[in-house]
C-alpha positions as CSV (number, residue, x, y, z in Angstrom):
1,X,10.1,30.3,-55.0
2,X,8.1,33.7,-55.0
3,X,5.3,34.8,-56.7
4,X,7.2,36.9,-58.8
5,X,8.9,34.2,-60.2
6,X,6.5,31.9,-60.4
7,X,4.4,34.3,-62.7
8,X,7.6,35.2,-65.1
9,X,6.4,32.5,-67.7
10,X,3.7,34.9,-68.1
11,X,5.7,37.8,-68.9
12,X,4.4,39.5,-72.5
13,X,0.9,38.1,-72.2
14,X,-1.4,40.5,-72.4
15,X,-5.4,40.7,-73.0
16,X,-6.0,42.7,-75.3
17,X,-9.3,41.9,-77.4
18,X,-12.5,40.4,-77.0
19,X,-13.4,38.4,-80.2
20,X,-16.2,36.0,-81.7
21,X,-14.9,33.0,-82.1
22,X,-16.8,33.4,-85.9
23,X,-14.2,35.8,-85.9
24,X,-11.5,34.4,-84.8
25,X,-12.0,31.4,-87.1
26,X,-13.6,32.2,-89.8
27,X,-13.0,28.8,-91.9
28,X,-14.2,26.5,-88.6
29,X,-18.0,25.3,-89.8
30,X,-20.6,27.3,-87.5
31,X,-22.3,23.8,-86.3
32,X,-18.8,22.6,-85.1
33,X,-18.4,23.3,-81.4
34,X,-14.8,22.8,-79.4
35,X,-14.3,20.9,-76.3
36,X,-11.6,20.3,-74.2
37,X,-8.9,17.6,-74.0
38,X,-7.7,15.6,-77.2
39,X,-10.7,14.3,-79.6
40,X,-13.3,12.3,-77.8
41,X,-13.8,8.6,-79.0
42,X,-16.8,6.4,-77.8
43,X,-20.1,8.0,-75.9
44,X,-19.8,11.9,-75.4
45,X,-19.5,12.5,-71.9
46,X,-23.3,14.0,-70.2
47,X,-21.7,16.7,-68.9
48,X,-20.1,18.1,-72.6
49,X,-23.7,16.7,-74.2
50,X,-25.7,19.2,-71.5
51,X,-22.9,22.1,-72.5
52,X,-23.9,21.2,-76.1
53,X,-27.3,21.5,-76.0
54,X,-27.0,25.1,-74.2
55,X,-24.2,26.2,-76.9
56,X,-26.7,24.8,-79.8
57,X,-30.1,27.1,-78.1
58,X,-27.7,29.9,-77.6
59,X,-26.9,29.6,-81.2
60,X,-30.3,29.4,-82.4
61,X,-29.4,25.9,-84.1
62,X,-32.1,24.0,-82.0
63,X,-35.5,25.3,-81.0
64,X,-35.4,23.0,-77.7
65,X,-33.3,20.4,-75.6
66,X,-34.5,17.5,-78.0
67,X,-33.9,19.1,-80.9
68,X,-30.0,19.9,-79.8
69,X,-29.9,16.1,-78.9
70,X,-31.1,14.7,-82.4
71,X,-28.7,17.2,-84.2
72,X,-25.8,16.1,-82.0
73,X,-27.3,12.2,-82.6
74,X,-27.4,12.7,-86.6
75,X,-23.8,14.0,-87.2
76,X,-25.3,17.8,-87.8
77,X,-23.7,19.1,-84.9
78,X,-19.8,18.2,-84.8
79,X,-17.6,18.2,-82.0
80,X,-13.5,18.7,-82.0
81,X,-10.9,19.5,-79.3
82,X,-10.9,22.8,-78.9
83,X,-6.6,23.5,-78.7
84,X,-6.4,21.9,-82.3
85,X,-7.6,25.1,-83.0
86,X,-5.9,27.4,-80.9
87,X,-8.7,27.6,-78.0
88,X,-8.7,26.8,-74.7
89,X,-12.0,25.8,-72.9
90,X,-12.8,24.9,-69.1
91,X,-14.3,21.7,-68.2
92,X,-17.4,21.1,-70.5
93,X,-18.4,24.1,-71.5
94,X,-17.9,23.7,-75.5
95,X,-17.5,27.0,-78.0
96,X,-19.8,27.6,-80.6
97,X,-19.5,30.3,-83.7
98,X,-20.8,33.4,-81.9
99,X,-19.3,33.0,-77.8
100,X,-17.1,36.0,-77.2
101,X,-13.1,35.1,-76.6
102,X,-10.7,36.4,-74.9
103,X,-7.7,36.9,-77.1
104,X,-3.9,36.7,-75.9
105,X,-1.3,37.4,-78.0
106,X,-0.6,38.2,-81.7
107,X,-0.5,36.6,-85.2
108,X,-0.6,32.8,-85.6
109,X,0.5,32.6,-81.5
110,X,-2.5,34.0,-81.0
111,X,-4.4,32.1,-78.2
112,X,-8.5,32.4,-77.2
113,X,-10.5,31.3,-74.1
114,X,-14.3,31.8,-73.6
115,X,-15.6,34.0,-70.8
116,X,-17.3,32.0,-68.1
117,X,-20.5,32.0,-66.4
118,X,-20.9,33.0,-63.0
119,X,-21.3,30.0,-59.7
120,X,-23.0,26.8,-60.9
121,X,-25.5,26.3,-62.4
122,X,-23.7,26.9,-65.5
123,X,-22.7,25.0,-68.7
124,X,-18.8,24.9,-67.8
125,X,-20.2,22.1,-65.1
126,X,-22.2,20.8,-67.4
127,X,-25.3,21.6,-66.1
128,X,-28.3,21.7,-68.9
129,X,-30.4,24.7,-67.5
130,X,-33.1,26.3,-67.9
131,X,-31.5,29.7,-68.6
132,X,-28.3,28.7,-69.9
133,X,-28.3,30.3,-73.4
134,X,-29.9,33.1,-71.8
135,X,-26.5,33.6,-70.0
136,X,-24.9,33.3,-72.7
137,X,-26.6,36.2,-74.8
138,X,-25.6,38.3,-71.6
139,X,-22.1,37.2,-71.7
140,X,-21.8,38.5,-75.5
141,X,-24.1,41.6,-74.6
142,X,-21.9,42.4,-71.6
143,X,-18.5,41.6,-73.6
144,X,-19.0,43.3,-77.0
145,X,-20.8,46.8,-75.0
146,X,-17.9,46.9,-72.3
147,X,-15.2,44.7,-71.5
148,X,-14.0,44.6,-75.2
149,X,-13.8,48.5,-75.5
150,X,-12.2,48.1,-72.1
151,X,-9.3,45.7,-73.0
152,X,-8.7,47.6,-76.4
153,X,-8.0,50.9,-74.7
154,X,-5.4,49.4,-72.3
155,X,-4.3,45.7,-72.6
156,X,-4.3,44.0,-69.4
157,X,-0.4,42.4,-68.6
158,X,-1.5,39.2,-67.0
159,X,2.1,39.0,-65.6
160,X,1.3,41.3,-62.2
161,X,-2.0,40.1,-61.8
162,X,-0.7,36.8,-61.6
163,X,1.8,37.5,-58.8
164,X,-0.5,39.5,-56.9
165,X,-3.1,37.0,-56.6
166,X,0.3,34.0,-55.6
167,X,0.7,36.3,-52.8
168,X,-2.4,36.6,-51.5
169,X,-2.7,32.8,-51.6
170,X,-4.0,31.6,-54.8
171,X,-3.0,28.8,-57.1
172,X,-4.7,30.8,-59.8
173,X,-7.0,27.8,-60.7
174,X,-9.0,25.7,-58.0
175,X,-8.4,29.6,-56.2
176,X,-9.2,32.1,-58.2
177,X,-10.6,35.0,-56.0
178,X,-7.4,36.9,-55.6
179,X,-6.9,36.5,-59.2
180,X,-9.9,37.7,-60.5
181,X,-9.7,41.1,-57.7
182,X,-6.4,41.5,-59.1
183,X,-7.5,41.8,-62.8
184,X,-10.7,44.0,-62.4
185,X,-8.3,46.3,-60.8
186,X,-6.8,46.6,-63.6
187,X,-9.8,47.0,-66.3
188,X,-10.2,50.7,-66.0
189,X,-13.4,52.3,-67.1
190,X,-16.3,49.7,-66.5
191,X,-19.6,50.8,-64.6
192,X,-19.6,49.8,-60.6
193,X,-22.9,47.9,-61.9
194,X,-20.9,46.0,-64.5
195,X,-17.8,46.0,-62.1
196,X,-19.7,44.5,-59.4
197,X,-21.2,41.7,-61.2
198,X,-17.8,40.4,-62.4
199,X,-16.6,40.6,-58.9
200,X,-19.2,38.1,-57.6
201,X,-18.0,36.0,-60.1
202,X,-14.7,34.2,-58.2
203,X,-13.9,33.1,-61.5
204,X,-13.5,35.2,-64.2
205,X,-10.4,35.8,-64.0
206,X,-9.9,31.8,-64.9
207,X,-9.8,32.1,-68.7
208,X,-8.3,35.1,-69.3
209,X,-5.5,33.0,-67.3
210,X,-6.2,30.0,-69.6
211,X,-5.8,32.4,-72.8
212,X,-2.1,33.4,-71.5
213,X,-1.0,30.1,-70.5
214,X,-1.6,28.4,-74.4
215,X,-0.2,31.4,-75.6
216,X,3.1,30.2,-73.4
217,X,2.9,26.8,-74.7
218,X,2.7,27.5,-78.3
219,X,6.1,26.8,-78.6
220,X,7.1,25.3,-75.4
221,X,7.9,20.9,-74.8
222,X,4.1,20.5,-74.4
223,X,2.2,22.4,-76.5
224,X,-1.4,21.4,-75.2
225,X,-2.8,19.1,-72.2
226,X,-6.5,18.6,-71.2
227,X,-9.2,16.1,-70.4
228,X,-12.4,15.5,-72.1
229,X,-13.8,13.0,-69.3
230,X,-12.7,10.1,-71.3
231,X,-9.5,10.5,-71.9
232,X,-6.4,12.9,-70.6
233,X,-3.8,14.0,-73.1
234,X,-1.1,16.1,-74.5
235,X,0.2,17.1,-77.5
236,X,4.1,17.7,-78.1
237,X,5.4,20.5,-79.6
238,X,5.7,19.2,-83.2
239,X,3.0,16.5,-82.9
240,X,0.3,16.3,-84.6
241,X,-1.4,14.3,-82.6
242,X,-2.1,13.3,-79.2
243,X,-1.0,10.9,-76.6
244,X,-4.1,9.8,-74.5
245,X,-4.5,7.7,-71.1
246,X,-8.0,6.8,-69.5
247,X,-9.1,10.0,-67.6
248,X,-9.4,8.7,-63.9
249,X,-11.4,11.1,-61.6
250,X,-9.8,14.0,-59.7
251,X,-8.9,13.2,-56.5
252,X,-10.2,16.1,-53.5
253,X,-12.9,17.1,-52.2
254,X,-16.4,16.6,-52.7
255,X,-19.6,18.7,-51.8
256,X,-21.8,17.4,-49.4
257,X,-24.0,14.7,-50.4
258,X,-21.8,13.8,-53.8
259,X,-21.0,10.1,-54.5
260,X,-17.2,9.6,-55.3
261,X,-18.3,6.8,-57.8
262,X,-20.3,9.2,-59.8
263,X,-17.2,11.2,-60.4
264,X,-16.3,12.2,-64.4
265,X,-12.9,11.5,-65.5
266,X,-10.5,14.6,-66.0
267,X,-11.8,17.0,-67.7
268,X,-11.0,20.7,-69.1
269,X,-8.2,22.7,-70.8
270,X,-7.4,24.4,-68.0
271,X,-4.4,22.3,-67.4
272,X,-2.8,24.6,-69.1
273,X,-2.3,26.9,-66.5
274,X,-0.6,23.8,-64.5
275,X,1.7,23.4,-67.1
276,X,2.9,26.9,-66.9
277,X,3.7,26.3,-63.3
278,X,1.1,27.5,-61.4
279,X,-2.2,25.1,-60.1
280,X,-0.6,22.2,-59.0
281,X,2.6,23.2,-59.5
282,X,2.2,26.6,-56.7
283,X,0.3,24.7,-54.0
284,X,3.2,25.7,-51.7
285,X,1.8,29.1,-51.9
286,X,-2.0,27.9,-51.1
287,X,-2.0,26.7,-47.6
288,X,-5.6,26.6,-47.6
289,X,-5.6,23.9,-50.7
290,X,-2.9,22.0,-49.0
291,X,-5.1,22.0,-45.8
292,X,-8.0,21.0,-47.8
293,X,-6.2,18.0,-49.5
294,X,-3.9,16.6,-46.8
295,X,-5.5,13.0,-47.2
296,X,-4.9,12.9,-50.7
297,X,-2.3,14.9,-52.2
298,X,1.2,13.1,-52.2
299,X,4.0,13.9,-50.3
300,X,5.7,16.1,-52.6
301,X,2.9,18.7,-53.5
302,X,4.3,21.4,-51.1
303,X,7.4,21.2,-52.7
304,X,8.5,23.0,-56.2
305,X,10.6,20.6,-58.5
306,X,12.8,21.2,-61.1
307,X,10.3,20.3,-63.8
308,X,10.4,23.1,-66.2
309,X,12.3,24.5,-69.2
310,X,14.3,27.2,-68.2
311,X,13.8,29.3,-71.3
312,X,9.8,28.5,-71.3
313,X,9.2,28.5,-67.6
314,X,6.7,25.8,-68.4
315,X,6.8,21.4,-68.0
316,X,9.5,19.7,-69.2
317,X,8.7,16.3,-70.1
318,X,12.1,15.0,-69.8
319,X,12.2,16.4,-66.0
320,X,9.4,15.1,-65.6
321,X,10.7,11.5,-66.5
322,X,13.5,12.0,-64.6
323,X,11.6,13.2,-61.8
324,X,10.0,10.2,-61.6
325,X,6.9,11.7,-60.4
326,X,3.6,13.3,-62.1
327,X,3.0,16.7,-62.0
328,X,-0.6,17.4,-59.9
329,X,-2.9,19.0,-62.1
330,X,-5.6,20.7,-60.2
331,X,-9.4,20.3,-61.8
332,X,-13.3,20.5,-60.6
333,X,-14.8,17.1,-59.9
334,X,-17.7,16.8,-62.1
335,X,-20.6,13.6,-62.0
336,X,-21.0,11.7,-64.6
337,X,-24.9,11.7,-64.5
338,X,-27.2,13.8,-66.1
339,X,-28.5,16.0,-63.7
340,X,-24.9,16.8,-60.8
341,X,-22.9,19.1,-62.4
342,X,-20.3,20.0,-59.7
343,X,-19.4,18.0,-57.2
344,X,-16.2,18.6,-56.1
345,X,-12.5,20.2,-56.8
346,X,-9.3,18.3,-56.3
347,X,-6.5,17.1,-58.2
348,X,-5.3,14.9,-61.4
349,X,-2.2,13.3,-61.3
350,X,-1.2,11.8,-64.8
351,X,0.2,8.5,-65.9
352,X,4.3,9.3,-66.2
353,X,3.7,7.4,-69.6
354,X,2.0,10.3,-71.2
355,X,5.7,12.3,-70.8
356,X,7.8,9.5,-72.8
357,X,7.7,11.6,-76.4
358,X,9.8,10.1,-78.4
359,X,8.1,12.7,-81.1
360,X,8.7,15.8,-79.2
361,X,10.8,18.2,-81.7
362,X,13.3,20.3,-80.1
């Protein structure tokens, strides 16, 4: 397969506003903030509490840490999967009312991912910082002063980024440095200070990705996957709700001086981009991943199968059965205690059971 066709699912996505998510959903209660993966169920994961607490002193809804903590405690913060609503998120960073989002596509297939901060520490990895909402007021500064003016005088086509960064070796989402050179090449107009800062952040480029793959799966066999660190899910196309298996770890590799058994279960939205074919599905055009992963990924990870809907481009869970073998989802590895973050990147492989939908509506 070449890049070129392994970015066609991404034909007609285009970038083309930078929205509050107030904005964006207008009727969602402001103290309600979207995570990813299906809705969580028992103890809230450390890492999506510490992504929380930032999104809740960003907000101005808490004074300090404890505060955010009794609020989240008492029921007076809320949290719900972020893809019931049209939002994708990556690992544990949660949305809250006034994050900026990236917006692909039009009407009600309209599809939003928040910008990201730059190379941990940051809330994405669940790290509770001192700075973090600090970040985050930069983010909105930086977003509503220049990349939004940016994206609405030229919508970015995600299409040719996408196949540029394939052929320079990316999967487009454990890589993502080719991807994200490839898009600010394309954002005309933004100061070399502003340029430059983006730049050193490898990935950037990740959720405006995210944004254009659920705007493909709106109406393809799967219509949202994810993890939340508890559990791993999708959602059918004409399912309400979703089917859920224990979220095991990622399998990879960790970074020096992390403890396997401290690993978080799968988590983040950003399966998404898998399921359009790329991530685990394009590691035959990452040699460096397959390198990296040689103890642990199975045999057939160099290999593209015939698991997608031709008219979609994206997983078919009917191949899949047939297949007989999980697609590899590629994820971070974050720990599970309060103070790692990121520990690793590597690879989820899903139980084949979550692909029996009886539900799915064709």
């Amino acid at each position: 397969m070449t890049p070129a066709t392994l970015a066609a699912p991404f034909a007609g996505a285009f970038w083309h506003d930078l929205v509050t998510r107030r904005q964006a959903l207008p009727d969602l209660p402001e103290r309600t903030l979207l995570h990813a993966g299906p809705p969580l169920r028992g103890a809230v994961p450390t890492a999506v509490r510490n992504a929380a607490v930032v999104a809740a002193l960003f907000e101005g809804l808490a004074g300090s840490s404890a505060e955010a903590l009794e609020l989240l405690k008492q029921g007076h913060l809320t949290l719900a999967p972020a893809q019931d609503h049209g939002v994708v998120t990556p690992l544990a960073q949660v949305v809250s009312a006034s994050m900026p989002l990236i917006a692909v596509g039009e009407g009600a297939a309209t599809r939003y991912a928040p910008l990201v901060e730059g190379p941990p520490p940051a809330a994405r990895f669940g790290t509770l910082s001192t700075d973090g909402a600090a970040r985050f007021r930069h983010l909105a500064r930086l977003a509503a002063d220049h990349l939004a003016p940016a994206v609405r005088a030229r919508p970015l086509a995600v299409e040719p980024v996408v196949t540029e960064a394939l052929a320079e070796g990316d999967d487009c989402h454990s890589r993502t440095g080719a991807l994200t050179r490839a898009l600010l090449d394309r954002l005309p107009g933004l100061p070399e200070a502003i340029r430059a800062e983006l730049a050193n952040n490898a990935s950037f480029a990740l959720t405006p990705l995210m944004a254009a793959a659920a705007w493909r799966l709106h109406d393809a066999p799967i219509t949202a996957i994810g993890g939340n660190g508890v559990d791993f899910g999708l959602r059918a196309r004409g399912a309400s709700q979703w089917r859920t298996a224990p979220a095991t770890p990622p399998r990879g590799t960790l970074l020096p001086g992390a403890d396997e058994a401290n690993a978080l279960g799968a988590i983040g939205d950003s399966a998404v981009i898998d399921a359009c074919g790329l991530g685990g599905q394009a590691l035959g055009l990452a040699p460096t991943l397959l390198k990296e992963w040689a103890d642990s990924l199975p045999d057939y990870a160099a290999r593209r199968r015939p698991l997608f809907e031709p008219a979609s481009g994206t997983l078919d869970p009917e191949r899949i059965l047939a297949d007989g073998r999980p697609p590899i989802i590629n994820l971070a590895i974050l720990g599970r205690d309060e103070a790692s973050g990121l520990i690793g990147r590597g690879f989820h492989l899903p139980p084949l059971s979550l692909f029996d939908l009886p539900e799915t509506v064709s």
